[in-house]
C-alpha positions in Angstrom: 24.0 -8.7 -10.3 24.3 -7.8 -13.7 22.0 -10.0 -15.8 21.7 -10.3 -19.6 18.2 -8.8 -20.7 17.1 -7.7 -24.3 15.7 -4.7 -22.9 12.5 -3.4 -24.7 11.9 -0.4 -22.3 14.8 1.6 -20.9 13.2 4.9 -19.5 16.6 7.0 -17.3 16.0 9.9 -15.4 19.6 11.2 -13.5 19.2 13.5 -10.8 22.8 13.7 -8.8 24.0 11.1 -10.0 20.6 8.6 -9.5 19.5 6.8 -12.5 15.9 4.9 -12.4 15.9 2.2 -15.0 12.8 0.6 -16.5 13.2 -3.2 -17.5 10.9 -5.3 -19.2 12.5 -8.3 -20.8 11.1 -9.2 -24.7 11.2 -13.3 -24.2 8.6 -14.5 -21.2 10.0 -17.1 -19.5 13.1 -16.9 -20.1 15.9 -18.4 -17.8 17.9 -16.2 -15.5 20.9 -16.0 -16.2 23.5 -17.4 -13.3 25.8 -15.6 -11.1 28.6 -17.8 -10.8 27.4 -18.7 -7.0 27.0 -22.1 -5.7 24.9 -22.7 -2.8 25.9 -25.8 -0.3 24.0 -27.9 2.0 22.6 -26.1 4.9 23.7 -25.8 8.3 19.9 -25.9 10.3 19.3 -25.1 14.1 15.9 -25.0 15.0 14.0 -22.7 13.1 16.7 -20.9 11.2 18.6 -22.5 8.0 21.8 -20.9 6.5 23.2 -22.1 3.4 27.1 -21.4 2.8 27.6 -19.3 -0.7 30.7 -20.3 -2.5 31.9 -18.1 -5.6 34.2 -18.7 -8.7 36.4 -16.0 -7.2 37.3 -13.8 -4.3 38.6 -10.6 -4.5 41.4 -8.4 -2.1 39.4 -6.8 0.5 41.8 -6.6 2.9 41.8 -2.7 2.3 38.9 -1.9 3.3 37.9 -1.4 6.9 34.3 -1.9 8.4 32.9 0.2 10.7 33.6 -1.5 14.3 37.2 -1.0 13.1 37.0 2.8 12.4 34.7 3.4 15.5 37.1 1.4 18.0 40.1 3.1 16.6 38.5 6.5 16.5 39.6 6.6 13.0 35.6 7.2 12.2 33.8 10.0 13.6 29.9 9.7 13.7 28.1 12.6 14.9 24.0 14.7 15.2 24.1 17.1 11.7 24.1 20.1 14.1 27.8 19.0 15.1 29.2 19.2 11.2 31.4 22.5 12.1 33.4 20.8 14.0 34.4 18.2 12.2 35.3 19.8 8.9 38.6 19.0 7.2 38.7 21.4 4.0 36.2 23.7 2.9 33.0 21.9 2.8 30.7 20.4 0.0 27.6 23.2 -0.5 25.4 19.8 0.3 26.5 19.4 3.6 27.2 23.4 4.4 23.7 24.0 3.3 22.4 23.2 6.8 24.3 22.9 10.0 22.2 24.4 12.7 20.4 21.5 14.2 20.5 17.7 14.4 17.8 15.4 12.2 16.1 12.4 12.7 17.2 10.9 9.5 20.5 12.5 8.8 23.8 11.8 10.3 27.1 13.6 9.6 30.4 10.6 9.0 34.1 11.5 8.9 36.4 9.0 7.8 40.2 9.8 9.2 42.1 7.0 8.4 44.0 6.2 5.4 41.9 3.2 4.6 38.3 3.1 2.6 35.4 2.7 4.9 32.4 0.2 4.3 29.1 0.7 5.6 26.9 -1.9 5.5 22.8 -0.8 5.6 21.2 -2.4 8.6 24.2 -1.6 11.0 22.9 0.5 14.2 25.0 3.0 15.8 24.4 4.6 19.0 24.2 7.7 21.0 23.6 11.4 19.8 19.8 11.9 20.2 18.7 8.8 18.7 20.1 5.3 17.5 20.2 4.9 14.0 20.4 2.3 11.3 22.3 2.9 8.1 19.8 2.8 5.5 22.0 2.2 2.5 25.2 0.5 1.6 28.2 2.9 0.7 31.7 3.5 0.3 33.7 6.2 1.9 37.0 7.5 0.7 40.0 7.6 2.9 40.3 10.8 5.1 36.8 12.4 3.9 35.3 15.8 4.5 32.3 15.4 6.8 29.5 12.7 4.8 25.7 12.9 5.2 24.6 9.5 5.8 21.0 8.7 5.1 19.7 6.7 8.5 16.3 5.8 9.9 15.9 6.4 14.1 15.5 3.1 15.6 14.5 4.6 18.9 11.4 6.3 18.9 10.5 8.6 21.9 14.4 9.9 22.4 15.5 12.9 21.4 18.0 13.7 24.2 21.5 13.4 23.3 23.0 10.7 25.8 26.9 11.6 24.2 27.8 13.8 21.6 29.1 11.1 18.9 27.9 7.6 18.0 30.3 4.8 18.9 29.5 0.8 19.4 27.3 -1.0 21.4 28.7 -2.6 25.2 27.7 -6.1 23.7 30.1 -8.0 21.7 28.5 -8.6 18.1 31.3 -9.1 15.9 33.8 -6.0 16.7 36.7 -8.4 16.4 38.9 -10.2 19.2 40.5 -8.1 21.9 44.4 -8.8 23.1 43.5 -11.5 25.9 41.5 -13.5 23.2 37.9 -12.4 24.0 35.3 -10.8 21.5 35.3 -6.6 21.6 32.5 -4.7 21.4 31.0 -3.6 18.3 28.2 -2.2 16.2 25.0 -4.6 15.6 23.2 -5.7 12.8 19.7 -5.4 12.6 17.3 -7.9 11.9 16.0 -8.7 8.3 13.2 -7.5 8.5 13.7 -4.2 10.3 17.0 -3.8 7.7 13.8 -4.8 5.0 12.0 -1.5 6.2 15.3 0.7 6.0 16.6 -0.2 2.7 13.8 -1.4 1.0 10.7 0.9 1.8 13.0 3.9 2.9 10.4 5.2 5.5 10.7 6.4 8.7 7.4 5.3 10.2 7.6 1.9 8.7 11.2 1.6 10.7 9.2 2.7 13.5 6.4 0.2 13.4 8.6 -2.4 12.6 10.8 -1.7 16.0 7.8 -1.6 17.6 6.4 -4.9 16.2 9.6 -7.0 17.1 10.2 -5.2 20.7 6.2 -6.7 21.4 7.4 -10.0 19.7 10.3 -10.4 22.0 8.2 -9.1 25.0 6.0 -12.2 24.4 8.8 -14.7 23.9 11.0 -13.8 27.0 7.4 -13.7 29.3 7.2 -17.1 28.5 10.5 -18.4 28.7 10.7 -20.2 31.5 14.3 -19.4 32.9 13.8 -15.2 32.3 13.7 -12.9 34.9 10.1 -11.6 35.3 11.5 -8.0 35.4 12.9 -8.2 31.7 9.9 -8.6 29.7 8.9 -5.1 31.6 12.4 -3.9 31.0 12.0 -5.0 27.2 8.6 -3.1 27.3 9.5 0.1 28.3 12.5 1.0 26.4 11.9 2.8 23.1 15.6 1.4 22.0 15.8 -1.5 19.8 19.2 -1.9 20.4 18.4 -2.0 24.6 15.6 -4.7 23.6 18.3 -6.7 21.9 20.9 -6.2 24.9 18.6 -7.3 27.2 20.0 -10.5 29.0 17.2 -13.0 28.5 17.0 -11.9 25.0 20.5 -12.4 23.9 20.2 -16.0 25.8 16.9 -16.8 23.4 19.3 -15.4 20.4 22.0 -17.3 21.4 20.7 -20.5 21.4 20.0 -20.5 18.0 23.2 -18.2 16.8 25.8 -19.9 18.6 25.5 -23.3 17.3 25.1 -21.7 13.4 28.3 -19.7 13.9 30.1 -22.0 15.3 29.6 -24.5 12.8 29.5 -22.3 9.8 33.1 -20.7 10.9 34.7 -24.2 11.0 32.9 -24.6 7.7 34.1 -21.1 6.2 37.9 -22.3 7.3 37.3 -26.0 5.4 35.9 -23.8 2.2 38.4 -20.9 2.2 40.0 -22.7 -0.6 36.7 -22.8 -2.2 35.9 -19.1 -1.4 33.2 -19.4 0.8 31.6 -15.5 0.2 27.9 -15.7 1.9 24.8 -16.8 3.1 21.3 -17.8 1.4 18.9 -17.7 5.3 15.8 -18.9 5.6 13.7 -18.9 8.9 10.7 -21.7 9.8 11.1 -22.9 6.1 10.5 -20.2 3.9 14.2 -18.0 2.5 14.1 -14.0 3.3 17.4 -13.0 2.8 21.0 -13.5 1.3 23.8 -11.8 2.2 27.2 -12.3 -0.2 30.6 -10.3 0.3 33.4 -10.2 -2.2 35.6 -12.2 -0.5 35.9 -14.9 2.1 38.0 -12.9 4.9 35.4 -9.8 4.7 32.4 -12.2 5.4 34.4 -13.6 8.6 34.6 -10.0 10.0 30.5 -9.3 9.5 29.6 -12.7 10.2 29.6 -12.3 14.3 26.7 -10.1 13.9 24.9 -11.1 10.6 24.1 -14.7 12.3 22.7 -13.2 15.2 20.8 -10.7 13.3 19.3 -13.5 11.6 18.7 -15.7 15.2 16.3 -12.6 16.0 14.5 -13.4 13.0 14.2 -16.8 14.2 13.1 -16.1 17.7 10.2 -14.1 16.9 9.0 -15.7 13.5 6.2 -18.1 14.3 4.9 -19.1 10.9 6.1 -22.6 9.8 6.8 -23.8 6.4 8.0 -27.5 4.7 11.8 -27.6 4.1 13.8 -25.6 2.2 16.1 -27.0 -0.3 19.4 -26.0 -1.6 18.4 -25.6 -5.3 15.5 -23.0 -3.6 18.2 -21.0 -2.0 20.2 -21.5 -5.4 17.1 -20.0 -7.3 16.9 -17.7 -5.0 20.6 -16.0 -5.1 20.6 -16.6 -9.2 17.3 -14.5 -9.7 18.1 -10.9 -9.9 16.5 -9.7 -12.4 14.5 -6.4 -11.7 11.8 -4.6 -13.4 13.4 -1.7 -12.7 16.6 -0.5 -11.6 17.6 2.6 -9.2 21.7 3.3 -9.8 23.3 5.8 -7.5 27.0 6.7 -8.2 30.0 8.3 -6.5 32.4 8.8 -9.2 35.8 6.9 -8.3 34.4 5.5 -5.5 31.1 3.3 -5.4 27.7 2.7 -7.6 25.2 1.2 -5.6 22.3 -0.9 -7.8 19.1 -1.6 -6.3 17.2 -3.9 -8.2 13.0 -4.5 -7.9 11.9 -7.8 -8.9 8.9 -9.9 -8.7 8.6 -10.6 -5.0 12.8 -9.3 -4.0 14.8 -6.3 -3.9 18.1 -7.2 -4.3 20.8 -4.4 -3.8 24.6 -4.4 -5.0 27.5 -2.2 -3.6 30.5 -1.9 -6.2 33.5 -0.3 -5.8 34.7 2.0 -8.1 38.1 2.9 -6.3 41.5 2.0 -8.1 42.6 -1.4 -8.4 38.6 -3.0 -7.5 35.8 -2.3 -9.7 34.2 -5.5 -8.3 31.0 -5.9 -6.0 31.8 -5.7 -2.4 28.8 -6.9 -1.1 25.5 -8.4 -2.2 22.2 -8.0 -0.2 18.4 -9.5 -1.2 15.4 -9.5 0.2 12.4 -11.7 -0.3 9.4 -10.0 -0.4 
């Protein structure tokens, strides 16, 4: 995600550690430079395409542990702002000791235990507390942290009633890894593109609302006429305020399933034919037209988030009615080679991540890079067509 330009404006402002960057390339016109990435022939069900990402390299990520890991093990502590005291470790940073006294819609307090850095992906939903949440932003945290305010958007609007005291993962299975007797565990899920769009992209609270809102109505509609649904769940999808309920709810994960289940399993045979050609990520697109791409650092950390990306992007399918022609794999290639932004918003962690969003003409595109010891490479890869 680092393109060459000949930069004619650079205009930086850094505010703890934030750095806006204007760009505005001299030559109109000319070509993008490329990646490295390879895009494949799709793998289509329905309405939803994925095309398998290859790279020229893949990177150790075997370090790092995702969050269904950390919340199963207990090793990762979620929990309302108001609880921070309790989970302190050394004397706190002034940022988070600043205000302790009550819980906040958009701020959640993460302590990280274990010896092993922590990924956090924007999009996944946690729930509990007072609300369920969506992490808004990819980051990086250290091995055994003090207390971390993560920035989240409530995907649950109406609750503010804590139903347990800390966040954990959801009862269904999407993607928290295989249990001793063989069968998927429960995990955390991902949200759909375009509610993740709202979070990381617009960054406001009542677009995350409206968006919930939008897709709980969508999926009312498509389980009411489903033939095979119960008539009591498109009431039961109706009169929840959690997104995560509406996308627990039985007749909805059968609607999801029918077009994730085929994908995955066809895409994980693929992933184990193209290990050797280090198979990173995905270039979607839904009823002919791409909105997304998703592209890790390695081939084994795409396995463990792949579960629940694929359905997040089935939801997409379920409830997106407008049809286009075809998309072809030199689209999705122009697609993942085309990062270059007007402008440029860098946030950095010292020693541990930068995180690059980039605003181009119709895309954000956002990069997660670690900065620990030994990595220094880009973790994970996220765009958005606009």
């Amino acid at each position: 995600m680092r393109p060459r330009l000949l930069v004619a404006v650079i205009a930086l402002v850094a505010v703890a550690g934030m750095i806006s960057v204007d760009l505005r390339p001299v030559h109109a016109g000319e070509e993008p430079s490329t990646s490295g990435y390879k895009v494949l022939d799709p793998i289509r069900h329905g309405s939803l395409t994925v095309f398998p990402v290859v790279a020229p390299r893949s990177y150790a990520t075997g370090e790092f542990m995702t969050l269904d890991e950390g919340l199963r093990s207990g090793d990762v502590v979620v929990t309302e702002y108001g609880n921070v005291r309790g989970l302190m470790r050394r004397r706190p940073a002034p940022a988070v000791q600043a205000q302790v006294q009550s819980a906040a819609v958009n701020r959640l307090v993460l302590i990280n235990n274990s010896k092993r850095p922590l990924l956090l992906l924007a999009g996944e939903i946690v729930t509990g507390g007072k609300q369920d949440r969506v992490i808004g932003k990819d980051r990086i945290v250290p091995p055994e942290s003090d207390p971390v305010d993560l920035s989240v958007f409530c995907v649950e609007p109406g609750r503010w009633v804590a139903s347990s005291e800390h966040f954990g993962t959801s009862g269904a299975t999407y993607g928290g890894g295989v249990g001793a007797i063989g069968g998927p565990m429960p995990g955390t899920m991902m949200a759909q593109p375009s509610v993740r769009a709202k979070a990381m992209g617009d960054k406001d609270q009542a677009e995350v609302w409206a968006e919930v809102r939008k897709q709980q109505q969508s999926m009312t509609v498509e389980v009411a006429a489903a033939p095979t649904a119960s008539p009591a769940s498109a009431q039961e999808i109706q009169s929840t305020s959690s997104y995560a309920r509406v996308m627990e709810n039985k007749d909805v994960k059968e609607k999801v399933d029918e077009i994730a289940a085929p994908i995955q399993q066809n895409y994980e045979s693929l992933i184990r034919q193209l290990r050797d050609r280090k198979a990173v990520g995905v270039v979607v697109a839904v009823n002919g037209r791409i909105i997304w791409a998703d592209v890790f650092a390695s081939t084994e950390l795409l396995e463990r988030y792949w579960p629940k990306l694929v359905r997040s992007y089935a939801s997409e399918a379920v409830v997106t009615r407008a049809k286009g022609g075809e998309v072809s794999p030199a689209q999705a290639e122009a697609f993942l080679a085309d990062v270059e932004g007007r402008r440029e918003t860098i946030e950095i962690e010292p020693r541990v991540y930068r995180h690059t969003e980039a605003n181009g003409d119709g895309f954000k595109a956002f990069a997660l890079t670690s900065l620990l010891p030994k990595t220094g490479f880009d973790v994970h890869i996220a765009k958005m067509a606009e």
